[in-house]
N, C-alpha and C positions, 0 to 999 in steps of 0.2 A: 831409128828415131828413139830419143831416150826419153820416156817417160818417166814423172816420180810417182812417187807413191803416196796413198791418203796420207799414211803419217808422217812422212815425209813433206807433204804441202801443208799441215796443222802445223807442224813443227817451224816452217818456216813463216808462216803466218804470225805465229807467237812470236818467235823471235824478232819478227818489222815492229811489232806491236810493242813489244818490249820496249824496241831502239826509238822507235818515237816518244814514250813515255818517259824514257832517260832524257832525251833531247828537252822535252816540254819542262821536264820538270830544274832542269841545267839551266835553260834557258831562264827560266824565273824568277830563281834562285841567284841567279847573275844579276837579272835586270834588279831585284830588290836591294841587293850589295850594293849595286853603281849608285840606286836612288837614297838609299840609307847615310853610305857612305860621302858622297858628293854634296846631295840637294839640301839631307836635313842638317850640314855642320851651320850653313846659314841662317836655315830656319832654327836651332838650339841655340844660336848666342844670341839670335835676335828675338827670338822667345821669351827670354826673363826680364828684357827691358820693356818689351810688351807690357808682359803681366803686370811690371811696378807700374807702369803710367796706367795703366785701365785698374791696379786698385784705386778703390773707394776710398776718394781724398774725405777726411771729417770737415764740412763745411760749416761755419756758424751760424745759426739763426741771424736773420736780420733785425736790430732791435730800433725801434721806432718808439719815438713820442709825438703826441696827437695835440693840436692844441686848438681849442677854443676859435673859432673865427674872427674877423678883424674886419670891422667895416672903418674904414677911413675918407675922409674930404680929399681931393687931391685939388690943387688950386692948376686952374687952367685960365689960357688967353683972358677969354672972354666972363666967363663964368666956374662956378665949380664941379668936378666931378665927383661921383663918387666908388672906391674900390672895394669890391668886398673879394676876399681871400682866406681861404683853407688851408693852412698850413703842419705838414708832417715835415718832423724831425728822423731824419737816418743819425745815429749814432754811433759808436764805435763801440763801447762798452757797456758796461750795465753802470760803473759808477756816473757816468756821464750823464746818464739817463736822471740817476735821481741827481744827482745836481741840478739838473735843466728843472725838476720836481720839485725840489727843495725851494731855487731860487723863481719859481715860475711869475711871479709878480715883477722882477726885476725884466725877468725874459722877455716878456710882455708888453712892458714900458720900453724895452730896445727896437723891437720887432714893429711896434707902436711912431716912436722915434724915427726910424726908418722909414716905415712906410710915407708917413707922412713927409718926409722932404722929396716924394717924390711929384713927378706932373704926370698929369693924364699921358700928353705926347710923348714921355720917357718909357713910359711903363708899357704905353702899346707898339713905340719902336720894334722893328724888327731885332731881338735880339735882347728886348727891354728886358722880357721874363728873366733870363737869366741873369742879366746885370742886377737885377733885382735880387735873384737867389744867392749870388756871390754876395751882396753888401749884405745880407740879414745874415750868411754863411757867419764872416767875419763879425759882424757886430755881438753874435751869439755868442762866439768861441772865446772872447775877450773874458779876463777873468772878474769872479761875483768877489767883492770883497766878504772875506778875508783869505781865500782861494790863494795860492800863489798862482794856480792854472785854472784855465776854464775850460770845458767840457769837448769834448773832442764830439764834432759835430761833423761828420760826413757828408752830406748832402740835404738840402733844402727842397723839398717837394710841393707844389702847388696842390690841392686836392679841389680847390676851386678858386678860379680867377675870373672876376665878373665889372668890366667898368662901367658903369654909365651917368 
């Protein structure tokens, strides 16, 4: 029977130990190559178009003008009604702004103009609101003499709409 010897079985002991640590460490070393080479070519080209769309676009302040409230007669069927209405200005620009500022008397008397041709039953329609916000839109954006242009007026906001 052939026996080995202590140093003989340390020696072999180290030597499995060795050959598993080459293995573990080949092995890793491979799998990082595959995933490096393979996985991240997709994630690197598609990385940089990432990052442009997730930087921070510069968005502009919203600039708004405020105006005075507006109680109006609204002529109905029977009798009359009356509307009271809070209106903010969305604008586009800052000159727009003082325009709308400048000519606010004019503004006024449009917005004024407006309201008044409208009726009770038009204005509570479903959908009245806004047909209402489109005509005062337009009747705004018309130009203030001596203007060649008028004010670029984005959206027409209610801050309070009250009929009775």
């Amino acid at each position: 029977m052939a026996t080995t010897s202590a140093p003989g079985k340390f020696a072999a002991t180290i030597k499995n130990i060795l050959l598993a640590a080459i293995l573990i460490v080949v092995s890793a070393g491979t799998t990082l190559f595959v995933q490096d080479r393979f996985l991240s070519n997709g994630v690197a080209v598609a990385e940089p178009e990432a990052r442009r769309e997730a930087a921070p676009v510069n968005i502009p302040e919203p600039l708004f003008t405020s105006l005075e409230p507006f109680t109006v007669t609204l002529p109905d069927e029977y009798t009359s009604r009356v509307l009271y209405v809070g209106i903010t200005l969305r604008v586009e620009d800052e000159a727009s702004r003082k325009m709308l500022n400048v000519y606010m008397p004019e503004v006024r008397d449009r917005i004024l103009a407006t309201l008044t041709n409208q009726t009770a039953m038009e204005v509570q329609a479903p959908g009245g609101r806004e047909r209402l916000s489109e005509a005062i839109q337009e009747t705004i954006a018309r130009p203030y003499h001596p203007n060649p242009e008028g004010p670029r007026v984005s959206r027409v906001l209610f801050t309070a709409f009250v009929v009775q």
